[in-house]
C-alpha positions, -999 to +999 in steps of 0.1 A: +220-847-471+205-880-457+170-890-464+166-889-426+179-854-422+153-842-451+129-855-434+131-842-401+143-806-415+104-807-436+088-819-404+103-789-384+097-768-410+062-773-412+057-773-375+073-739-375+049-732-404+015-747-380+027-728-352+030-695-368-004-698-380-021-707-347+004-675-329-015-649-359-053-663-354-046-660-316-031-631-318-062-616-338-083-635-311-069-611-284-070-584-306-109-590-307-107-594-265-089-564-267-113-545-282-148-559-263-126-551-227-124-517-241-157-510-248-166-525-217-144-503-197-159-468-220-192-480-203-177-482-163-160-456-171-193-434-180-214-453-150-193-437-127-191-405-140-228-404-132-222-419-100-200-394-091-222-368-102-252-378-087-232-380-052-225-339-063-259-335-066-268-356-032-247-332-019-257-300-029-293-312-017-285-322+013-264-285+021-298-268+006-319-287+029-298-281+057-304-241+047-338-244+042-341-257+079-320-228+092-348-203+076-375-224+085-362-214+124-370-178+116-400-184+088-430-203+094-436-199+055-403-221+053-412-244+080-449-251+062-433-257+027-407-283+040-436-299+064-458-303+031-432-317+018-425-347+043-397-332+061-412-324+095-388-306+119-385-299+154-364-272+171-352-278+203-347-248+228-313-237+237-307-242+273-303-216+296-268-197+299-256-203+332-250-170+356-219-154+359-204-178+328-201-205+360-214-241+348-246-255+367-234-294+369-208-311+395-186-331+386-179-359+410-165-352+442-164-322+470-137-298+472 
């Protein structure tokens, strides 16, 4: 083997040998990444669990209000807890039926 040969076999050896190294601390690097991006993604993960829970619960409320008001129609008990309570609610009356099941507006036009 020729000096120059030696040479440039030692010099590709060792930049084999420097690039291994820097591939294993940047693989460790990303392992690191790896493992803060997990975390991270345990903690979204949990805020919207309670999100999506608290949208159940906004939910429920909501369909319980909405049942309170139907009582409150037929109990003023109802209708004074839900006024103390800064829900103040109006019931319209129903209109009149119209006699003989015939509608009371025109619509455009004559016959």
């Amino acid at each position: 083997m020729k000096a120059w040969q030696y040479l440039v076999t030692v010099v590709l050896g060792a930049a084999c040998l420097i690039l291994a190294i820097v591939v294993i601390k940047t693989g460790k690097s990303n392992q690191g990444l790896q493992g803060e991006l997990q975390q991270q993604q345990a903690v979204l993960q949990q805020l919207q669990a309670e999100i999506n829970n608290t949208q159940r619960v906004m939910q429920m409320g909501n369909n319980i209000l909405q049942d309170m008001v139907i009582v409150a129609a037929r109990s003023d008990k109802m209708h004074k807890l839900l006024a103390n309570n800064g829900y103040n609610i109006q019931f319209q009356a129903a209109p009149p039926a119209a006699a003989n099941g015939t509608s009371t507006s025109k619509k455009g036009g004559t016959p």
